[in-house]
Structures are given as C-alpha cells and as structure tokens.
C-alpha positions in Angstrom: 166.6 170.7 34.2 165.1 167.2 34.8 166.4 164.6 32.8 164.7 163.3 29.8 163.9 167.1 29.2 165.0 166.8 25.2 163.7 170.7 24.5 165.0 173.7 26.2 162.9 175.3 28.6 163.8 178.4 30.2 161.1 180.4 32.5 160.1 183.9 32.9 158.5 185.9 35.1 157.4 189.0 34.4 157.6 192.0 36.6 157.2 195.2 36.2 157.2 197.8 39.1 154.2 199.9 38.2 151.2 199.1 38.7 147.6 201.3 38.0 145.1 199.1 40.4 147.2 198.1 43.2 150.9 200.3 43.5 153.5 197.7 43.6 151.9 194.7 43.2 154.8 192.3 42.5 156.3 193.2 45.9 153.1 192.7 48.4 153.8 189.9 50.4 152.2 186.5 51.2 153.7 184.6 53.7 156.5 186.7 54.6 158.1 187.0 50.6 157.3 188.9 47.9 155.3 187.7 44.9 158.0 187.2 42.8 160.1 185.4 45.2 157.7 182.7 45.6 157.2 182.7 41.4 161.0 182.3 41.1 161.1 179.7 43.9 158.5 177.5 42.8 160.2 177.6 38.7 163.1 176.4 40.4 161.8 173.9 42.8 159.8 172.3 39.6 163.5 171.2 38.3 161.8 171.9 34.7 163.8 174.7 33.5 167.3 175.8 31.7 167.2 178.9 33.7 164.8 180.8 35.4 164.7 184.8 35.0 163.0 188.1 36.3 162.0 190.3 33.5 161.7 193.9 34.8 162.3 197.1 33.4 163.3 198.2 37.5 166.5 197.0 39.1 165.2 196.4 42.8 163.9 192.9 41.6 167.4 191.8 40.3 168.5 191.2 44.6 165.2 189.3 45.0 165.9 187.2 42.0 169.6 186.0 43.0 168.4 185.3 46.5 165.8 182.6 45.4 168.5 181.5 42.7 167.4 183.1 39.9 168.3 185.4 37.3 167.8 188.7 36.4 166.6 190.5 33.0 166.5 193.7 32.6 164.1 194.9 29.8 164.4 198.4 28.5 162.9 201.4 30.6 160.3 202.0 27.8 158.8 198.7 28.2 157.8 198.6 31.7 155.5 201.7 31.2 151.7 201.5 30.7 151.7 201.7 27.2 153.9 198.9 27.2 152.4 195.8 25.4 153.3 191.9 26.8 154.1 191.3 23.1 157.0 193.6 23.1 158.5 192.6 26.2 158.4 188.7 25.5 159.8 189.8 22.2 162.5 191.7 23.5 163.5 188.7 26.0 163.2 185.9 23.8 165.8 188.4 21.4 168.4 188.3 24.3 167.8 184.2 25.3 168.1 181.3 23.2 165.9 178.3 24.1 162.6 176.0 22.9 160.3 177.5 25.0 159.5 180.5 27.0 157.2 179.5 29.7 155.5 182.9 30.9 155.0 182.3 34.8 152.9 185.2 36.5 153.9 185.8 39.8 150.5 187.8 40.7 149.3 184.0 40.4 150.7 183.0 43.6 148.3 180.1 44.6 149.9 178.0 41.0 151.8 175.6 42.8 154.8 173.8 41.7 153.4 170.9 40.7 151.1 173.0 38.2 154.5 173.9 36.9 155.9 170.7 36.2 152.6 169.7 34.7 152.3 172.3 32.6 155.8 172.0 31.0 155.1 168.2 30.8 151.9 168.8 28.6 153.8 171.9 26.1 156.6 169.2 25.9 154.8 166.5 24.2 151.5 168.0 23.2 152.7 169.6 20.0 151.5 173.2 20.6 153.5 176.3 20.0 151.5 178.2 22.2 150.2 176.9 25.7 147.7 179.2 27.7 145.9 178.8 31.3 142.4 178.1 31.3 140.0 177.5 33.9 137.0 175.5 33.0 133.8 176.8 33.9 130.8 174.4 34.3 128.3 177.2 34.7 125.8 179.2 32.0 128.0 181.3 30.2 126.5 184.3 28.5 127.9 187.3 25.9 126.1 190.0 24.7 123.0 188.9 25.9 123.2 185.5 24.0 123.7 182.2 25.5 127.8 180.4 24.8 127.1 176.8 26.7 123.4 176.6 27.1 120.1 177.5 25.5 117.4 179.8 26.5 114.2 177.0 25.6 115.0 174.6 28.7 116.9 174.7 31.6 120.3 172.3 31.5 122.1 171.2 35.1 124.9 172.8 35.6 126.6 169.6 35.8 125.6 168.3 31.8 126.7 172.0 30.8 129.8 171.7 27.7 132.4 174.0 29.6 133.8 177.4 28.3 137.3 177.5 28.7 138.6 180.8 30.8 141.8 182.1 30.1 144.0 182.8 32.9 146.7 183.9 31.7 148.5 182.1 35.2 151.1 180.2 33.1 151.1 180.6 29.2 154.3 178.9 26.5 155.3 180.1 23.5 157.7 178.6 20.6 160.5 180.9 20.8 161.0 180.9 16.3 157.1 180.7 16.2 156.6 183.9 18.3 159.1 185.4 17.2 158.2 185.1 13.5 155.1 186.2 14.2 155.8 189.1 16.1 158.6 190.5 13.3 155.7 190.2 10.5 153.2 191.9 12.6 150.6 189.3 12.8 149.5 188.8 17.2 152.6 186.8 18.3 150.1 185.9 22.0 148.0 183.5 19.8 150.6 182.2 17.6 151.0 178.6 15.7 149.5 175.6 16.8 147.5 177.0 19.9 146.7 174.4 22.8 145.0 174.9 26.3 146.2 173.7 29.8 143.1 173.4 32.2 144.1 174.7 35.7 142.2 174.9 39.0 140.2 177.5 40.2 142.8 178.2 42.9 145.8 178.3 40.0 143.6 180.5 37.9 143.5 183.2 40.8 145.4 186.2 39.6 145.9 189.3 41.4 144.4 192.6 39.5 143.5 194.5 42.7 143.5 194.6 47.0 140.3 192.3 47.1 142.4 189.3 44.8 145.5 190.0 46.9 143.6 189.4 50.4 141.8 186.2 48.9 145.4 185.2 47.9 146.5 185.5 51.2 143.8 183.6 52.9 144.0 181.0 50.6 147.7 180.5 50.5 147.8 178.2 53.6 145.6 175.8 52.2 147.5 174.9 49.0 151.0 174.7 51.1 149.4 172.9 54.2 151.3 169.3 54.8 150.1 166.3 53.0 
C-alpha cells in the first residue's frame, strides 16, 4: 500500500472458470501468461492495494495467484455457475474481507494498464463516491430505440461539438464495502449503490473480452500499450 493511502483498499479479481462465449476465458493467454496473471500483476505493481485476491469458485487459479504474489479466494461452488449473479459473489467476498473499498479489477480487460489502476484508486480515494464504475466516453451520435441520446434529428452536429454519452465498461468498478453491503442485505441493487461516480478510461482500457474476436484484438493490441517509453 502506498503511503498516504488513509482508506483501505484491497483488490479483486474475479474469475470464474466457465465461460458460455469463449470456454476458459480467464486462462487464454497474451503474451505468454494468463489473463489473470497479468490482472494480479499489474494490482500489485500499482502499490495501491492492502491485498490483492483471486475470486474463483475453481481451485486451479489459486497456483496462478501465489505465483504473481497474490492471494487466493475461493467463493462457494454455487456462485461460479451461470445463474450466478456479480452481486452475490462481491457480497460473499466483501463478508469474508474487511477493508474501505473493493476495487473490482476484470482480468478479461487486459489492455487497463497499471497506471489506470493507480489512477483509478486515486480518483475513488478523494472523489467521495461509494461506487466508482469504468466508462468510456463516446464522442459519436448515440441512438436508443430509434430516438436520438446526444444529438438531434433537425440538423446535423460535428462529431466533435457532440455532449458525450458515457459507456460503461465495467473494466475497473469500486464499491464502499458498508454501502454495498447494506444495500445488498435489504435487497435494493448493491452494483449502483450510494453516491455513484464515473472514471473515464480509454478506448484501449475499455476493451473487454466477451468472445474470440475481442481476445485476438487484445492480443494485437497488447504490444502497443507495454512498448518502451
């Protein structure tokens, strides 16, 4: 934990071994290491964090976990199924670990780079939010339902002047441990809980890997984002 840190951050990655669009997601490999491993690396590397820890219902991540100097949480088998929801298996973690803050980091997001991390605990340290999610901003004409979000249908705007709609991500998220936690014991959505905030990321740091296409962008773009300054 860096110094001057005066709330207690602890990070955690989630991980579970099934997968419906791409089998075993979590373990493909970019750059000769697994997805997680480079998740738990770069927590660790970002010096931000009380601990950093593996959540996965499967114990062949706990190995990878105390190679890269983490930790390893094993949630319940029932909660790494696909009926499992991310709200129980935050819950049941934050039960089992005392701390501030839970920062959520996705290891299918494997172009976030360290200094995301740190930036990203910096801004849920002093921002006052209790919950902290990924967005991307998109400068582009954003439509639902057939309706126009950002722009108007009488004249045309550039893209540039557009207001941007915020995309969530879902890369890195925070949540107040008692906030969550309160919320999730009396029901109410424990993801969009308390005072919510929003962390703009990069395109790049916003990249998360649903299915083979995302993993083979992730792979070509890998090199660029760890090339030497």
């Amino acid at each position: 934990m860096k110094e001057g840190h005066l709330m207690r951050f602890i990070a955690m990655i989630p991980a579970r071994l099934g997968s419906q669009r791409l089998a075993k997601k979590n373990l493909a490999e970019i750059d000769g290491s697994p997805l997680v491993a480079h998740a738990v690396r770069k927590c660790i590397q970002s010096g931000c964090f009380e601990s950093v820890w593996l959540n996965s219902e499967s114990g062949v991540f706990e190995p990878i976990a105390e190679r890269e100097g983490g930790k390893f949480h094993q949630r319940p088998a029932h909660l790494g199924g696909n009926d499992a929801t991310s709200e129980q298996f935050v819950a049941e973690f934050l039960e089992a670990h005392d701390c501030d803050f839970v920062v959520q980091v996705h290891s299918i997001a494997p172009l976030l780079t360290t200094a995301d991390i740190s930036n990203f605990v910096k801004f849920a340290e002093n921002s006052g939010f209790e919950t902290i999610l990924s967005v991307v901003e998109e400068n582009l004409e954003c439509v639902y339902k057939g309706d126009p979000i950002n722009f108007n249908f009488s004249e045309k705007t550039n893209s540039q002047d557009l207001e941007s709609v915020q995309r969530i991500v879902w890369s890195i998220s925070a949540w107040k441990r008692d906030v969550y936690l309160k919320a999730f014991h009396s029901g109410s959505c424990a993801t969009y809980s308390g005072k919510i905030g929003f962390f703009p990321v990069n395109r790049m740091a916003g990249h998360v890997i649903k299915v083979q296409d995302d993993l083979e962008i992730a792979k070509a773009l890998f090199p660029l984002i760890n090339r030497p300054k």
